[in-house]
C-alpha positions as CSV (number, residue, x, y, z in Angstrom):
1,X,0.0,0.0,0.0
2,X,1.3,3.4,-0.9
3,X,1.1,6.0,1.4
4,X,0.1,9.8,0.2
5,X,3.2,12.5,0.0
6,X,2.8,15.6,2.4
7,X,1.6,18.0,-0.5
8,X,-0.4,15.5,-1.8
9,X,-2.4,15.3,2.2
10,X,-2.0,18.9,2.4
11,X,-3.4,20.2,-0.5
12,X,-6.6,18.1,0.0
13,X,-6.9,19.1,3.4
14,X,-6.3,22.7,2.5
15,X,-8.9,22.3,-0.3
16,X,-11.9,20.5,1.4
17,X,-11.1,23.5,4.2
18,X,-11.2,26.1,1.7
19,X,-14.3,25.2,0.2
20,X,-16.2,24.1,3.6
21,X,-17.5,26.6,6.4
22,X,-16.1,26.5,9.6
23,X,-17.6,27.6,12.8
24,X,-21.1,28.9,11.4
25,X,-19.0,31.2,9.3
26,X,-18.0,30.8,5.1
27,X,-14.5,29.4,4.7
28,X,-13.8,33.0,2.7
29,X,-14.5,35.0,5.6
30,X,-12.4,32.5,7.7
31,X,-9.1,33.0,5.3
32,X,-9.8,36.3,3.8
33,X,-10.4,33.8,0.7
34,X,-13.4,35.2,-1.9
35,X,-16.7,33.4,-1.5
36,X,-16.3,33.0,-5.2
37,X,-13.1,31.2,-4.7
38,X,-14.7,28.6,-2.4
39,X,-17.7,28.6,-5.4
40,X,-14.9,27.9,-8.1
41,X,-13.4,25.0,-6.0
42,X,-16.6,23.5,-5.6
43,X,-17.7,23.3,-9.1
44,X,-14.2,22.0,-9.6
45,X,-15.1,18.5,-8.2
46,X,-11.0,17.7,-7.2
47,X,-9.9,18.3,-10.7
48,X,-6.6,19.3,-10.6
49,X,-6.6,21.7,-13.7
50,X,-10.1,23.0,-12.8
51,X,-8.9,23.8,-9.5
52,X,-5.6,25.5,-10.3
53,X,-7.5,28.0,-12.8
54,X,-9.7,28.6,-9.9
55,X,-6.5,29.4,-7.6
56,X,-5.0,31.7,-11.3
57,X,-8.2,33.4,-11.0
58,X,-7.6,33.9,-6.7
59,X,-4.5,34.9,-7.4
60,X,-5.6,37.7,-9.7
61,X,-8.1,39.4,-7.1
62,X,-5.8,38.4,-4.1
63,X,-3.4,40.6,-6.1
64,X,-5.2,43.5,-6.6
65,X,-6.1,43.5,-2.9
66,X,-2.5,43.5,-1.6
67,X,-1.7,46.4,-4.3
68,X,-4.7,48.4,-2.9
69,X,-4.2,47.3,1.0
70,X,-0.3,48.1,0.3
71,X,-0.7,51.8,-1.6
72,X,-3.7,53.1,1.6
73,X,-0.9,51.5,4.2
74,X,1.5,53.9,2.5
75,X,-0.4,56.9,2.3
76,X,-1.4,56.3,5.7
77,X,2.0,56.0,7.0
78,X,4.3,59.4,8.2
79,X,6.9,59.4,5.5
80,X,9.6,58.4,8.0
81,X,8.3,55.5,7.9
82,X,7.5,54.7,4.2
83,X,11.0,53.2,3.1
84,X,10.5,50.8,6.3
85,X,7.1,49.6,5.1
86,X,8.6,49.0,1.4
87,X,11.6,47.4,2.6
88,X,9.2,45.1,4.8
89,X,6.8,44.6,1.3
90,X,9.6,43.3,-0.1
91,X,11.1,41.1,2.0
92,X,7.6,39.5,2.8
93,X,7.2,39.2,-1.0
94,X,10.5,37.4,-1.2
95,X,9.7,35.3,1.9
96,X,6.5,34.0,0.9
97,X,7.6,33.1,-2.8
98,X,10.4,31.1,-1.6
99,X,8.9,29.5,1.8
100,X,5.8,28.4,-0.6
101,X,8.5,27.0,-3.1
102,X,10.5,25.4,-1.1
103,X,7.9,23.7,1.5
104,X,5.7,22.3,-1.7
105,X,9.4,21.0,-3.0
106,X,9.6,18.5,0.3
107,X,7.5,15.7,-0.9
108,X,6.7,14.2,-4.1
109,X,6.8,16.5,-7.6
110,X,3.5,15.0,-9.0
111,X,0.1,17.3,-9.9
112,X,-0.5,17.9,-6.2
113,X,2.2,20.2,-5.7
114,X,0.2,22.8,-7.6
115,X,-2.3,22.7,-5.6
116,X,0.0,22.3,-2.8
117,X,1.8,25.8,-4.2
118,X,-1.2,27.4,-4.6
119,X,-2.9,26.9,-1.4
120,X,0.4,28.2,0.2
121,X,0.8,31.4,-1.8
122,X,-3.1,32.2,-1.5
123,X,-3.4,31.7,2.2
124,X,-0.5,33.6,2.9
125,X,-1.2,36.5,0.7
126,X,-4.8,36.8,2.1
127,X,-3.1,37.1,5.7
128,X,-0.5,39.5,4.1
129,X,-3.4,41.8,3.1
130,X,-5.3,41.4,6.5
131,X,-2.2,42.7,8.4
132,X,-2.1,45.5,5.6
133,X,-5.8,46.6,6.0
134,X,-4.9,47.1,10.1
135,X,-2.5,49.8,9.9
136,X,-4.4,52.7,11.1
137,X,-5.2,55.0,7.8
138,X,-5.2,58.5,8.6
């Protein structure tokens, strides 16, 4: 008997808790994930393609959050402290592109480890924006 690879548990674990509500609340408002996101993976039925153009499209809107959520944090910061903020943009960009690359690398290399990369890299990038959209704006 075979026994499933790390990515392989963790991206259907991150999937069916992506697309199930937790707690009497949607799994989008749990992990700052879009409701039409969890809709996506859903139709998807656990096909892997199907399931990483869902996560393409994620990325899209995830990414115009953190461009929004990073410009008002900017603006709202005194300008003494606006290199600091871009230096820390960058370095989480850098962290979270190679942490996700590297823990999805662990385990087998087979179709899972998209969706083992993706669930990574959305996750994380929704909590980036969260912490962005708490800095006090003026």
């Amino acid at each position: 008997m075979r026994l499933l690879s790390a990515p392989f548990c963790f991206a259907l674990c991150a999937t069916a808790f992506l697309s199930q509500p937790c707690s009497g609340q949607s799994a989008s408002s749990e992990t700052g994930l879009s409701a039409a996101y969890s809709t996506c993976i859903d139709k998807a039925e656990g096909v892997t393609s199907d399931m990483c153009d869902c996560a393409e499209e994620e990325t899209r809107r995830l990414a115009a959050r953190l461009k929004d959520a990073y410009r008002k944090a900017l603006a709202s910061v005194p300008a003494s402290q606006r290199g600091l903020l871009r230096e820390a943009q960058h370095a989480w960009i850098r962290y979270r592109d190679t942490t996700c690359s590297f823990m999805t690398q662990l385990g087998d290399r087979g179709t899972s480890t998209l969706l083992a990369y993706d669930s990574r890299h959305l996750l994380a990038t929704a909590e980036r924006v969260r912490w962005l959209e708490s800095i006090p704006l003026d």
